[in-house]
C-alpha positions in Angstrom: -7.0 -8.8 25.3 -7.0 -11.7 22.8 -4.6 -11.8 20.7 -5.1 -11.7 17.0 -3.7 -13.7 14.2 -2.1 -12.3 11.7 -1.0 -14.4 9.0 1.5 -13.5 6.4 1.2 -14.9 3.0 4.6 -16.9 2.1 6.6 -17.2 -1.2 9.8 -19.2 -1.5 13.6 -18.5 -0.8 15.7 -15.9 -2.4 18.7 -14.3 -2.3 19.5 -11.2 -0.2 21.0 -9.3 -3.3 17.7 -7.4 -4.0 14.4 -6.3 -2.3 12.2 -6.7 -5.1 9.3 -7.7 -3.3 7.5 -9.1 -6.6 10.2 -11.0 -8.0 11.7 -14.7 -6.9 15.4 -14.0 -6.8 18.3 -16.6 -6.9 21.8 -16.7 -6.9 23.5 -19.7 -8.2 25.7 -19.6 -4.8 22.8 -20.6 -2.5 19.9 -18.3 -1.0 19.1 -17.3 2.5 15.9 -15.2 3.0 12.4 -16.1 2.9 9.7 -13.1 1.6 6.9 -12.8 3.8 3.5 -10.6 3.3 3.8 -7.8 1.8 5.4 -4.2 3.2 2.1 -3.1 3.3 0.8 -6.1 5.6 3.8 -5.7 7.8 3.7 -1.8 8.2 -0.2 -2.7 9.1 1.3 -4.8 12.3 4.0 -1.1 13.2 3.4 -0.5 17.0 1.5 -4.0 17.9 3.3 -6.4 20.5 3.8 -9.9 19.7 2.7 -12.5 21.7 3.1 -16.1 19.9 3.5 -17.5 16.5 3.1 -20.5 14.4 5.8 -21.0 11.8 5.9 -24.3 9.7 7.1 -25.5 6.6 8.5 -28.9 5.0 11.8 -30.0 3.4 11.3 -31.9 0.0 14.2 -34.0 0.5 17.5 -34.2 2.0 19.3 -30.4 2.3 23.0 -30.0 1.4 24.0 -28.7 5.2 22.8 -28.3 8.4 20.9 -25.0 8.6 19.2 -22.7 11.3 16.4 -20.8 10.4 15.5 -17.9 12.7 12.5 -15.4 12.3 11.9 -11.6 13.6 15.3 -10.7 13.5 15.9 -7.6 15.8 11.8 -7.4 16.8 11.5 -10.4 19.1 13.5 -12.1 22.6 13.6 -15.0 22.4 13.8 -15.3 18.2 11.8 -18.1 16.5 14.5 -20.8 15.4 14.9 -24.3 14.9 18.0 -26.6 13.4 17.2 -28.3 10.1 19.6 -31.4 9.4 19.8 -33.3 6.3 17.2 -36.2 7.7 15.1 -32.8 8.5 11.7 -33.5 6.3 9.6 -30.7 8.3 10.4 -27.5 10.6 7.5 -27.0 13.0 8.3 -23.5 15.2 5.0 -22.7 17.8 5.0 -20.7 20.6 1.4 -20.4 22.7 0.2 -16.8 24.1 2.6 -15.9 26.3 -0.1 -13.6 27.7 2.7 -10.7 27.9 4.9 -9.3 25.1 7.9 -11.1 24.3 8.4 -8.6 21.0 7.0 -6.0 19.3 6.7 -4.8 15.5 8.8 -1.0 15.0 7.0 2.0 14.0 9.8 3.3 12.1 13.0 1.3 10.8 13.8 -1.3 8.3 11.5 -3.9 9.6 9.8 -4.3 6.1 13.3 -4.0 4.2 13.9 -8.1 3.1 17.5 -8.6 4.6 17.1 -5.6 7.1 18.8 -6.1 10.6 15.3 -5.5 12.1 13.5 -7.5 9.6 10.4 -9.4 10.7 10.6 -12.0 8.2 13.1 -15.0 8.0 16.0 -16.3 7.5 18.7 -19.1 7.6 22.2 -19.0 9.6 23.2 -20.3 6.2 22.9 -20.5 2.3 20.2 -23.3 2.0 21.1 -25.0 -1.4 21.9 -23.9 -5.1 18.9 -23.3 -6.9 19.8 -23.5 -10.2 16.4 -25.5 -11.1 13.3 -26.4 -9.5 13.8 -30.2 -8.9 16.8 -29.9 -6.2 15.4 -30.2 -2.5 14.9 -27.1 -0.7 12.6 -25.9 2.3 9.2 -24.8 1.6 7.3 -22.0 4.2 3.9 -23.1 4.8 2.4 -20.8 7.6 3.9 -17.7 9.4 1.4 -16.4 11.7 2.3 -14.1 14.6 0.3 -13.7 17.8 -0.2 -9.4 18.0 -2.1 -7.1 20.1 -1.8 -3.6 21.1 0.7 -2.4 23.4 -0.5 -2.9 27.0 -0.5 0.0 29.8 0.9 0.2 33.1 0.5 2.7 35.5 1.6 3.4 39.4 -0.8 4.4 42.4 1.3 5.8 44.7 1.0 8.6 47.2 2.8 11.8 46.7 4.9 12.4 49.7 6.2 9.9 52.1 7.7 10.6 55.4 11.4 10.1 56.7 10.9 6.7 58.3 7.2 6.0 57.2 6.7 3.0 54.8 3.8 3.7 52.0 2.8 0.9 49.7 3.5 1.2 45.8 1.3 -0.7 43.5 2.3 -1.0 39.5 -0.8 -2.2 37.5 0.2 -4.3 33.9 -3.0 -4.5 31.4 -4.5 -4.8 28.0 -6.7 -2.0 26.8 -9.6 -3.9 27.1 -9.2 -5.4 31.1 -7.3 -8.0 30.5 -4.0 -8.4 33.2 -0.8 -9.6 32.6 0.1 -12.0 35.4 3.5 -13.2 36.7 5.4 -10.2 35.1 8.4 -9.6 37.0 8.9 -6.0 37.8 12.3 -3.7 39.1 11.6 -0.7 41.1 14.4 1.4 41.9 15.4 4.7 43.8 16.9 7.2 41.6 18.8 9.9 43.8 18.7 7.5 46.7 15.9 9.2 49.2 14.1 6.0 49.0 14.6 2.7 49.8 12.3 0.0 48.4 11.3 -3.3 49.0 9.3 -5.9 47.0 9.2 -9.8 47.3 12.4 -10.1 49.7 11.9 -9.4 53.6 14.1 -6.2 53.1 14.6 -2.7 52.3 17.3 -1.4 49.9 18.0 0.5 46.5 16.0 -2.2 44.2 13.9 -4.8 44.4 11.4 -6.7 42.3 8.0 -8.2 42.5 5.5 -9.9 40.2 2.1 -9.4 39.0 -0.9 -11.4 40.3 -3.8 -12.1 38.6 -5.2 -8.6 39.2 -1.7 -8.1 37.0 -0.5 -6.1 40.1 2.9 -5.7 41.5 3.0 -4.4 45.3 6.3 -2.7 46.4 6.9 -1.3 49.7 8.2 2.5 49.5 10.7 4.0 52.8 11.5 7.6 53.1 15.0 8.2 53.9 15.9 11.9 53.6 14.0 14.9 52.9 13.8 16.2 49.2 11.9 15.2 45.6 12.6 11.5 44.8 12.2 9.8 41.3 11.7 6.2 41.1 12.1 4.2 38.1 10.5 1.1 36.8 11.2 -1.3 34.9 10.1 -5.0 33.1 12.5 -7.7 34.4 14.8 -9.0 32.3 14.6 -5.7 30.3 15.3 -6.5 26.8 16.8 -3.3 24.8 14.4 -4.0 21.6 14.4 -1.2 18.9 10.3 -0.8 19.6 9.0 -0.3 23.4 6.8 -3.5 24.6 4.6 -1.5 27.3 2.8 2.3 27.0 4.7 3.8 28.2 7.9 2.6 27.5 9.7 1.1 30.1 12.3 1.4 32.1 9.7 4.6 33.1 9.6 6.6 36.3 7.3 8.3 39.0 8.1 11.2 41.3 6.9 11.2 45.1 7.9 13.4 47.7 10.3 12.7 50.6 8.7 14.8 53.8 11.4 15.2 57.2 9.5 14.7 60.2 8.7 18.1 61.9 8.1 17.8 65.7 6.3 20.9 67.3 7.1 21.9 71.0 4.9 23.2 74.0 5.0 27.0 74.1 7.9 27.8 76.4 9.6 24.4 76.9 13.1 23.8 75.6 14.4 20.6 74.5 17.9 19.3 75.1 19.6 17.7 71.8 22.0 15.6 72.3 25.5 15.4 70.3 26.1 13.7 67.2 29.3 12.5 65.6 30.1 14.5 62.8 29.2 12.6 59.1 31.8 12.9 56.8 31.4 14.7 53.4 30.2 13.2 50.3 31.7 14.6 47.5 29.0 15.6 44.6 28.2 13.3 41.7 26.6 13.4 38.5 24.4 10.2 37.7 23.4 9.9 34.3 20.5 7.8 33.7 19.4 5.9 30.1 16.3 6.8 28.8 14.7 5.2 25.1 12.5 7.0 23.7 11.2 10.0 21.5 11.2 12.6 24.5 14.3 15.2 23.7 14.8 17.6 20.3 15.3 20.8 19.6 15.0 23.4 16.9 17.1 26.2 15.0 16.5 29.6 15.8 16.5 30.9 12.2 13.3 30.3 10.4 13.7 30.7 6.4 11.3 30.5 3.5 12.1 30.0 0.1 14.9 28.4 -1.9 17.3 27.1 1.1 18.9 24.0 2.7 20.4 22.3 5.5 24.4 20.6 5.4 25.6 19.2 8.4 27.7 15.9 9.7 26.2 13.7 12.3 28.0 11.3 14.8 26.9 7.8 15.6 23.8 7.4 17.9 21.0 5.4 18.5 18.0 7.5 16.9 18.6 10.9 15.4 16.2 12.4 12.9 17.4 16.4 11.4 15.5 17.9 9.1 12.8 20.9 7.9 9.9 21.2 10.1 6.9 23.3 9.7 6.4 23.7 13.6 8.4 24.4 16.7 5.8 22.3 18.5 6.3 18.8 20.1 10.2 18.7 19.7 11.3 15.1 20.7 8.2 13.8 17.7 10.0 13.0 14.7 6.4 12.7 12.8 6.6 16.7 12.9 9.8 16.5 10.8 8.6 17.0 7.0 11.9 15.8 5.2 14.8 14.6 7.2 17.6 11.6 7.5 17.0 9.4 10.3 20.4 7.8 11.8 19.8 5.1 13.5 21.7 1.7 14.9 20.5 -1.9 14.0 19.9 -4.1 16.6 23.3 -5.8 15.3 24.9 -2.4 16.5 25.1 -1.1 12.5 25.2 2.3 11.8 22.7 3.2 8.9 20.9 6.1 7.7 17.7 6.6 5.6 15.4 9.3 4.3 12.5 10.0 6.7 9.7 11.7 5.9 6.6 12.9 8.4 7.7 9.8 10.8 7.6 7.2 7.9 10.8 6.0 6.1 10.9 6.4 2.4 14.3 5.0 1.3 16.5 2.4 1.7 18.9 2.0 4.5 22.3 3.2 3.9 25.5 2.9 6.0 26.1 5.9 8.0 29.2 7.8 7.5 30.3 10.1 10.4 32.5 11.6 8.3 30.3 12.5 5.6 28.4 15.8 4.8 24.8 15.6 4.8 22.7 17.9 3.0 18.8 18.4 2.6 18.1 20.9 -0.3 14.8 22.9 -0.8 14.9 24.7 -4.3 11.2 25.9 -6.2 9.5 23.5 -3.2 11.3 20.3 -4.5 13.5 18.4 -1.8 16.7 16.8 -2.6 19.1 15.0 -0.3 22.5 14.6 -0.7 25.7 13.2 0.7 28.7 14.3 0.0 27.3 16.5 -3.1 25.6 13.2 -4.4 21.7 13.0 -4.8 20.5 9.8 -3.1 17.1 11.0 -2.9 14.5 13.0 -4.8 11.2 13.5 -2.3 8.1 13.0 -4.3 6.4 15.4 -1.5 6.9 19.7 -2.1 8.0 21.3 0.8 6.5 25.2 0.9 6.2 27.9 3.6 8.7 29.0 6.3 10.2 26.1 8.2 12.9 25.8 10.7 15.6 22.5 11.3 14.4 20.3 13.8 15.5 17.3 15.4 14.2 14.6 17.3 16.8 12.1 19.8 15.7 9.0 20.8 18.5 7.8 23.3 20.7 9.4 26.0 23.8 10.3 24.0 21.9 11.3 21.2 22.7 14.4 19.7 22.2 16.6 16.5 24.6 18.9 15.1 
């Protein structure tokens, strides 16, 4: 699938004490963030992958100190940057279709919150320059175009069983929506309770391998039964990179199931067969393994159901996604969309605990640190919603809520939990 273009109008420099997105700010100290688009143009890009970008600007004469400038902060590996120097008269950042994702634009977060740790605009490592008046040298932003598409799909054809000591072939197909393969990804497959062994480019069988696509965007693995019972295999991109917004449909790492079949041999009728001794295998002791999953795929909701005047106070530990709030519908718990008026606690991609006011999937307040320790409440009273922390207002929802609704939450990350 081609890429599109998507290019952001540009204003100048500011300073990261305010988001006013219509307004040139300044500090007499030096300023450090560069306003790109609009929210509305970025929240346009929310689930697209990014596959390029084009990011120039000039320097109108010498800058006080060596600077880095660095764009998609939190949304992109590897970031756009580039070192400007005092002799620095131009900053020229391009990177060609990569023909796979190397980033992706959230769905849900601070992305389009100026300053935000997963901000797709950019930045410097450094105040530029004081700006008390137009005529001292600063940089200037000149194009910021990013490289996007839709998420691309992969999928496994496998068999479903396998028997002990037969090899099957595994193949994991990479593509755009429209046809279009993504070659030379490198792709982990790995046995998850250890029924399995798996081999890929290497000349040998054993818990992981890898392999890459070729220009059918296929990745071939060879599968080995081992023992008898239900096997889940996981896959995964390779490097993964822990970004806050899935590159692939599904997300990856993801798994498949396939069935692990012992050999059954059948006798003549009335013939006996001799088995020979075997040493005795010592025990195993049982284990627990605990694997990492990222996504919106666990939740839960009260049992109570209330109508009415009512509310909701709780405390909430640190996590990676957690959204808790009123929702109209027991239905598709682990979809934080479903969840009329909630918080959503989240971590930055700088490992930052904030909090903000979510409301039916989209985020309608500013990001605020996240206090453990505090008591969080969501308050229904003649349909109008309030939320609080610790007894203090810090939002007033501009949508009534009405009818009976339960809590619900959504969790995004093993570990994540709700109250």
């Amino acid at each position: 699938m081609a890429p599109t273009k998507a290019s952001m109008g540009t204003t100048r420099w500011y300073s990261p004490d305010g988001t006013n997105w219509s307004e040139d700010r300044r500090l007499v100290n030096g300023i450090n963030l560069w306003r790109i688009g609009t929210p509305a143009a970025i929240e346009a890009l929310a689930g697209k992958v990014i596959r390029g970008w084009t990011i120039k600007g000039q320097v109108f004469g010498p800058i006080r100190r060596a600077i880095e400038i660095v764009g998609l902060q939190g949304c992109s590996y590897p970031q756009p940057s580039q070192i400007l120097t005092g002799l620095s008269r131009t900053f020229d950042m391009v990177r060609a279709d990569t023909g796979r994702p190397i980033g992706a634009i959230p769905l849900f977060g601070d992305f389009n919150v100026v300053g935000s740790q997963e901000w797709v605009g950019l930045y410097s490592t450094n105040f530029v320059t004081r700006r008390e008046s137009d005529s001292i040298p600063y940089p200037v932003l000149t194009e910021f175009t990013l490289l996007v598409s839709p998420k691309p799909r992969w999928k496994v054809e496998a068999p479903a069983e396998v028997e002990v000591g037969s090899i099957v072939e595994v193949k994991v197909h990479v593509a755009y929506a429209d046809g279009e393969n993504i070659v030379g990804l490198l792709l982990a497959m790995r046995s998850g309770a250890g029924r399995t062994e798996v081999r890929g480019a290497t000349s040998t069988f054993g818990p992981s391998a890898t392999a890459l696509t070729n220009a059918q965007g296929v990745a071939t693995f060879r599968l080995r039964g081992l023992t008898g019972g239900s096997e889940h295999v996981w896959v995964s991109d390779s490097p993964h990179v822990n970004l806050r917004e899935p590159l692939y449909d599904p997300s990856l790492p993801g798994q498949f199931n396939i069935s692990v079949r012992d050999v059954v041999v059948a006798l003549p009728p009335g013939e006996c067969v001799d088995i020979p001794a075997v040493p005795e295998i010592p025990e195993i002791p049982a284990r627990i393994e605990f694997e990492s999953t990222f996504q919106w795929d666990a939740g839960g909701n009260s049992v109570a159901e209330l109508d009415g005047d009512l509310h909701v106070v709780f405390d909430q530990g640190y996590g990676v996604g957690t959204v808790l709030g009123f929702a109209g519908s027991r239905d598709d718990v682990g979809t934080y969309a479903r969840i009329t008026h909630a918080f959503y606690f989240h971590a930055t991609a700088a490992g930052q605990f904030r909090v903000a006011v979510m409301e039916a999937g989209k985020t309608v307040s500013s990001p605020m640190p996240h206090v453990a320790a505090a008591q969080y409440e969501i308050r229904r009273v003649g349909g109008a919603v309030s939320y609080l922390i610790d007894d203090v207002v810090v939002y007033q929802s501009r949508v009534s809520s009405t009818g009976p609704v339960v809590v619900g939450t959504a969790l995004y990350a093993t570990g994540d939990s709700a109250p």
